[in-house]
Wavefront OBJ file of the C-alpha trace (Angstrom):
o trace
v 86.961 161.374 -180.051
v 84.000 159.103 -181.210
v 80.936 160.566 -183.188
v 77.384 160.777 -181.498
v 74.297 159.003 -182.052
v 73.415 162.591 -184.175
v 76.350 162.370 -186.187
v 75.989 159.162 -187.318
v 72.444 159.342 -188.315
v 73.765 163.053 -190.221
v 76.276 160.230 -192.242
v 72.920 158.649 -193.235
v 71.337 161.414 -194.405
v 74.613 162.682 -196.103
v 74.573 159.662 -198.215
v 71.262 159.773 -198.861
v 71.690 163.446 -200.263
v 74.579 161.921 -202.357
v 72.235 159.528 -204.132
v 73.000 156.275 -202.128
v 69.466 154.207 -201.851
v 70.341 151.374 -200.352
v 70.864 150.939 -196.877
v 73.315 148.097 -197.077
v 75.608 150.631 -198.907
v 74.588 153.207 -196.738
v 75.965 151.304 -193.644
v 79.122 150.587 -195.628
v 79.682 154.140 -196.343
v 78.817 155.442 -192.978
v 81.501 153.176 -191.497
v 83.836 154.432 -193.255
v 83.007 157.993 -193.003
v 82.846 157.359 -189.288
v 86.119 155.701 -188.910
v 87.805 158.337 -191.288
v 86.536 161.459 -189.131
v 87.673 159.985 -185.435
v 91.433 158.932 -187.881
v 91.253 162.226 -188.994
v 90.403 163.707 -185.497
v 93.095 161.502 -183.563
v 95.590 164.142 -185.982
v 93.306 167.368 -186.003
v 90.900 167.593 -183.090
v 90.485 171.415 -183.847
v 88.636 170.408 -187.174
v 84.913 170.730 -186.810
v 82.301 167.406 -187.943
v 81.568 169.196 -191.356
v 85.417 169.940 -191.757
v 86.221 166.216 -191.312
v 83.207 165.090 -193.281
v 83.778 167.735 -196.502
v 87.930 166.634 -196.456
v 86.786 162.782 -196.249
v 84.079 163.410 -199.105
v 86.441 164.957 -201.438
v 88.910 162.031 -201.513
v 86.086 160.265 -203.220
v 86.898 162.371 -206.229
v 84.357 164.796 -208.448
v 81.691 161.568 -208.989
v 81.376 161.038 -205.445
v 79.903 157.788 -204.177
v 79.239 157.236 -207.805
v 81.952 154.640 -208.145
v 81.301 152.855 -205.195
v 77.723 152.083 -206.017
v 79.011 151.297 -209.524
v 81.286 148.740 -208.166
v 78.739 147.507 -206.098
v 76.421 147.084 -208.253
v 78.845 144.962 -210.631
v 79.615 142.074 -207.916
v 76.583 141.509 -206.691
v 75.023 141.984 -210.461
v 77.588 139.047 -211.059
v 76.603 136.890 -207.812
v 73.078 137.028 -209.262
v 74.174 135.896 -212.506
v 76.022 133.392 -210.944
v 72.788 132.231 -209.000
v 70.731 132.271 -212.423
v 73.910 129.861 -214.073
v 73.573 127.220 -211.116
v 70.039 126.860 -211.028
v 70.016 126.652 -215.107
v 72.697 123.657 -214.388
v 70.373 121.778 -212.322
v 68.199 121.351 -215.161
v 71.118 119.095 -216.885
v 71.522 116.946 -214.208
v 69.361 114.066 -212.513
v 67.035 113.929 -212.150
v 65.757 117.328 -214.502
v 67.746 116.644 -217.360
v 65.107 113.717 -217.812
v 62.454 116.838 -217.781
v 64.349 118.707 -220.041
v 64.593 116.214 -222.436
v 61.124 115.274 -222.453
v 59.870 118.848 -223.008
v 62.556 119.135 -225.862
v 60.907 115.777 -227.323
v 57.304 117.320 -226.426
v 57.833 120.310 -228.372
v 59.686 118.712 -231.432
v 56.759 116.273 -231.869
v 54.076 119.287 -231.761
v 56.184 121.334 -234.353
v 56.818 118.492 -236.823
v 52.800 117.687 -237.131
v 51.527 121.323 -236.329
v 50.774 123.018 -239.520
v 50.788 126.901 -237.397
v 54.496 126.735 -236.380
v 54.287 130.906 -237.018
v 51.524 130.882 -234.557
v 53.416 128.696 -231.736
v 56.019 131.284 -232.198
v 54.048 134.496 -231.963
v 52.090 132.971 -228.803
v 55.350 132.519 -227.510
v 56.772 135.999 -228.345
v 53.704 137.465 -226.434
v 53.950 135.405 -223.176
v 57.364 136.757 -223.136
v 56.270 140.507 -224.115
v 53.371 139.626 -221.240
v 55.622 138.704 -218.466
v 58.152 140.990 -219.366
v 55.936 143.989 -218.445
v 54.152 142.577 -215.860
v 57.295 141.953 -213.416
v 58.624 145.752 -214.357
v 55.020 146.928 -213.408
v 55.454 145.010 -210.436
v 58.999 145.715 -209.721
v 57.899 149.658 -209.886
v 55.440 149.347 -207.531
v 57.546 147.622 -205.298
v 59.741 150.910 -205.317
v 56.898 153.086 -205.129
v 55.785 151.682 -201.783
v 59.261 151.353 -200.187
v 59.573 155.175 -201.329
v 56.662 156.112 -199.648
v 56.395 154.171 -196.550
v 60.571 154.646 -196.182
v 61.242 151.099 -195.802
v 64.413 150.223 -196.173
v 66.099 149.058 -199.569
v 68.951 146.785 -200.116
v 71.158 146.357 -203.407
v 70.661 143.042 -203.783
v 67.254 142.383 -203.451
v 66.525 145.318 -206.173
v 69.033 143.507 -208.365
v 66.920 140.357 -208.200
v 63.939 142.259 -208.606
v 64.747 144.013 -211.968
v 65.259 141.009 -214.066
v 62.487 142.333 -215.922
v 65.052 144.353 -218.097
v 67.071 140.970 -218.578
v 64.159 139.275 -220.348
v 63.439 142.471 -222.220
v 67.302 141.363 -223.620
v 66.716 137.577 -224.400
v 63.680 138.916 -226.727
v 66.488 140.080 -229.173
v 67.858 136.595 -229.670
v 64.529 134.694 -229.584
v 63.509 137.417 -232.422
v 66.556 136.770 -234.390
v 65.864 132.795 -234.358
v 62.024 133.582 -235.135
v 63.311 135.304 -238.348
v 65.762 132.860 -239.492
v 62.692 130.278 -238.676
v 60.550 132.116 -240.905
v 62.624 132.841 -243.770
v 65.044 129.125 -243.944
v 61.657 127.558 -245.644
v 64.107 124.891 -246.895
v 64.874 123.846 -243.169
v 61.337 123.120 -242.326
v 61.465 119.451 -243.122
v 65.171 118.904 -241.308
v 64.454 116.409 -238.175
v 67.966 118.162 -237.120
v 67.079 121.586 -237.594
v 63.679 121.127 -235.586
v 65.040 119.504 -232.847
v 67.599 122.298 -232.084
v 65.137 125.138 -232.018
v 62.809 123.268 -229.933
v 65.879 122.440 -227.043
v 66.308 126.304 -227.649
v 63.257 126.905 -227.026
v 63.003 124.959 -223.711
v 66.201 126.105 -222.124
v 64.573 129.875 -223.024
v 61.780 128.905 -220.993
v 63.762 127.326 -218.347
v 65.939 130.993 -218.092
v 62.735 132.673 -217.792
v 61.180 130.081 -215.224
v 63.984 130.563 -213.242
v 64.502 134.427 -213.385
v 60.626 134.804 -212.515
v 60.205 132.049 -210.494
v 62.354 129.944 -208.685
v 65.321 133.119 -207.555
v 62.327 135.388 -206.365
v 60.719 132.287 -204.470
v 64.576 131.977 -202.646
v 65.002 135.416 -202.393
v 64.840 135.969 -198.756
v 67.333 133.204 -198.255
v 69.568 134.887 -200.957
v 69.410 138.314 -198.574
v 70.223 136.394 -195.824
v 73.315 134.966 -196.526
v 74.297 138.355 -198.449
v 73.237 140.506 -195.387
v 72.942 138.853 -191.625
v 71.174 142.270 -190.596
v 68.400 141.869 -193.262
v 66.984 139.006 -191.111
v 67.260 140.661 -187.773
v 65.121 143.434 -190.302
v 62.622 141.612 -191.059
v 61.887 140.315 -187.589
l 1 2 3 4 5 6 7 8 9 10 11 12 13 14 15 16 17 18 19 20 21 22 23 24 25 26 27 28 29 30 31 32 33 34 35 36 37 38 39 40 41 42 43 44 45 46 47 48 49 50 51 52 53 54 55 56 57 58 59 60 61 62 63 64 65 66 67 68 69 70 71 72 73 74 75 76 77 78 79 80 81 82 83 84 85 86 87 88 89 90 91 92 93 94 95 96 97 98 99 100 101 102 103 104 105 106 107 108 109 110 111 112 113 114 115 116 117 118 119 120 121 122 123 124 125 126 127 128 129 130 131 132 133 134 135 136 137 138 139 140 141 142 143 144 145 146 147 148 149 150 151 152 153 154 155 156 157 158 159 160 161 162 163 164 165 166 167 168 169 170 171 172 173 174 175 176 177 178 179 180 181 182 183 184 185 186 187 188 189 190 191 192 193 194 195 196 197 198 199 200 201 202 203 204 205 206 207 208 209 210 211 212 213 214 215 216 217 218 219 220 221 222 223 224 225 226 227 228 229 230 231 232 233 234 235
């Protein structure tokens, strides 16, 4: 016995109720559900739809979909990581390395004759505060109008849409240098020493350019390949 147009869009909502957001997930779930009930059916055709769905539910265990979206959320978390990690090793190739070199050189030659290093730093540490804010303002409004006009969400695109809370996590190691900068007085003068935090200074920019720039600018393409439907969506 297969399950009606009704039933399936029940699985939805059942899912929904469950705390599943995302209709990519969604549809995964509901396949399964669906395919479970008519198995279970095929065995025990006197069970009613709730029977089948309650008996199928509890096999998930007492945290539900929980894991699922958990596990979800962990491989495509690591396909966008894996995204940020190829377009930050385009910069060290031809032609950008030449780029990246030059804005290393750029900003070694305006720290060795600027006499307000503390204030290139702190002007720095605010752009970063400054975007940081702005793309989770952004990113919550996104939300808040999906929410309310019932569009539908997908996993993957609100995974490349919170890197807001990444940057808020490279602030902790920029802060750490900025203090070691501060108090190593006797490093100051060390051609070495200057030209390593300037290269880390670039490649911090060149995480952040790509996190708020270049991944959202490819996004749709990313969705595309991760979900066929999305474009059909979208049309």
């Amino acid at each position: 016995m297969k399950l009606t147009t009704s039933q399936i869009d029940h699985l939805f909502t059942f899912t929904r109720q469950h705390y599943v957001e995302w209709y990519d997930l969604q549809s995964e779930l509901v396949d399964h559900l669906a395919n479970a009930i008519e198995t279970e059916w095929a065995q025990n055709p006197k069970l009613t739809f709730d029977e089948a769905l309650n008996k199928e539910f509890k096999k998930f265990g007492v945290f539900g979909f929980m894991d699922v979206v958990e596990k979800r959320q962990a491989v495509l978390g690591k396909k966008y990581n894996g995204l940020v990690w190829q377009h930050f090793k385009d910069f060290f190739g031809i032609p950008k390395i030449v780029l990246t070199i030059a804005m290393t050189l750029v900003l070694y030659s305006i720290l060795k004759i600027s006499r307000y290093n503390e204030w290139i730093f702190i002007g720095f540490y605010l752009i970063l505060i400054g975007f940081t804010f702005y793309e989770i303002f952004k990113n919550n409004k996104i939300k808040k109008r999906k929410k309310q006009t019932k569009e539908k969400r997908w996993l993957f695109e609100e995974i490349i849409n919170q890197y807001g809370s990444f940057s808020c996590a490279i602030i902790f190691p920029f802060n750490f240098f900025v203090s070691i900068f501060n108090h190593s007085e006797k490093y100051l003068g060390n051609e070495i020493w200057t030209l390593g935090l300037s290269f880390f200074l670039v490649v911090l920019g060149l995480l952040i350019f790509i996190i708020f720039k270049i991944i959202p600018s490819k996004a749709e393409d990313y969705l595309q390949t991760t979900y066929p439907e999305y474009k059909l969506e979208k049309l």
